[in-house]
C-alpha positions in Angstrom: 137.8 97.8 82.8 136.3 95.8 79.8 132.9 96.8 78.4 131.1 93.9 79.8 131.8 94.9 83.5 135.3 92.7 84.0 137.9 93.9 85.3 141.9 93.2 85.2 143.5 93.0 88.9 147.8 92.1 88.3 147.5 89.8 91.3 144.4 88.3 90.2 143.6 88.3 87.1 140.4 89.2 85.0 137.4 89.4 87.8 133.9 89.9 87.1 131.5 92.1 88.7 131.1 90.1 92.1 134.8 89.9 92.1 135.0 86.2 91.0 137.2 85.0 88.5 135.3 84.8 85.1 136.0 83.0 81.6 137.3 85.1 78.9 135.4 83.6 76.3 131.3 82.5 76.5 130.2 79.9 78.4 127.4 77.4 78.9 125.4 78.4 82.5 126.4 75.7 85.0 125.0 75.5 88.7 126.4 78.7 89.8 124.7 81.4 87.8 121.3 79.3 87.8 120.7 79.8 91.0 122.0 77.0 92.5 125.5 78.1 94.2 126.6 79.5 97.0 126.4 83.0 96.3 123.4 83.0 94.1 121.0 80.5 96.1 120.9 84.0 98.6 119.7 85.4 95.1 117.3 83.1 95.0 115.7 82.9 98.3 115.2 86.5 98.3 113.5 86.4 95.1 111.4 83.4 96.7 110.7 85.5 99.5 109.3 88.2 97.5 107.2 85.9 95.6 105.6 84.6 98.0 105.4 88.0 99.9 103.7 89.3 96.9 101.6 86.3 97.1 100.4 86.6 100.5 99.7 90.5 99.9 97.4 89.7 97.3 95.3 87.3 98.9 95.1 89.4 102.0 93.8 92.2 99.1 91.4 89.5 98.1 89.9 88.6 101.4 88.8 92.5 101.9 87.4 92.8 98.9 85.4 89.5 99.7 84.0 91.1 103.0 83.0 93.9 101.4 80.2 91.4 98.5 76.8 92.1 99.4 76.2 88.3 99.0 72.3 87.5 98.0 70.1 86.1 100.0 68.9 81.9 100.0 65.3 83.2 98.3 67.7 85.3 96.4 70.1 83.0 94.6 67.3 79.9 94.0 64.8 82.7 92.3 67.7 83.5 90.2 68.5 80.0 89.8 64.9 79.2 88.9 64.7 81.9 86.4 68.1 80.0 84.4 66.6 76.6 84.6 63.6 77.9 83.1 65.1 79.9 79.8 67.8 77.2 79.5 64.9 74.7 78.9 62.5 77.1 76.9 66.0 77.7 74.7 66.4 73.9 74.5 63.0 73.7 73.4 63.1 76.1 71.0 66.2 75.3 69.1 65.0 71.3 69.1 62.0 72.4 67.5 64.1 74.8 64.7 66.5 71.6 64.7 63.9 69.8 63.6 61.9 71.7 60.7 65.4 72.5 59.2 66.1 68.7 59.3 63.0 67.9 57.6 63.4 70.9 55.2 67.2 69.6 54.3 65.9 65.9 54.1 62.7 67.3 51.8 65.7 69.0 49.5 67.8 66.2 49.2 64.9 63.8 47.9 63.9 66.4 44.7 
């Protein structure tokens, strides 16, 4: 048996792991060992399937955790809507007014 898992059969020469003939030298991939031949594709459908198993599990996770939000109520949610409205404007305000004493204090620099 060769380090890398081949092995040396008289009647059929050098076989790899899956008993399949392999190259003795390296190779580019081709279709077979990317998931895309026979043997492999089963690979690859299980690996699919787990995915989306996975996938599924999660979102089922999600949907209990979901039930379980104490959701606010309408009077709730626009009271704390109102209250953002209202500092995003007093902000706005605020920094517009700074905005514009530091643009006439740059403007009164530049003229000395």
């Amino acid at each position: 048996m060769a380090s890398d898992g081949n092995v040396y059969s008289p009647s059929y020469g050098w076989r790899g792991i899956r008993n399949r003939p392999v190259a003795l030298i390296g190779r580019a991939s081709d279709s077979k060992s990317e998931c895309w031949g026979f043997e492999s594709l089963l690979a690859c459908i299980n690996l699919l399937r787990l995915m989306f198993s996975k996938a599924i599990g999660f979102l089922n996770e999600v949907r209990a955790e979901v039930k379980k939000v104490t959701w606010p109520s309408r009077k709730e949610a626009m009271g704390g809507t109102a209250v953002v409205v209202f500092v995003v404007l007093v902000m706005a305000l605020f920094l517009g007014v700074v905005d514009a004493i530091l643009s006439k204090a740059v403007q009164g620099l530049i003229k000395i």
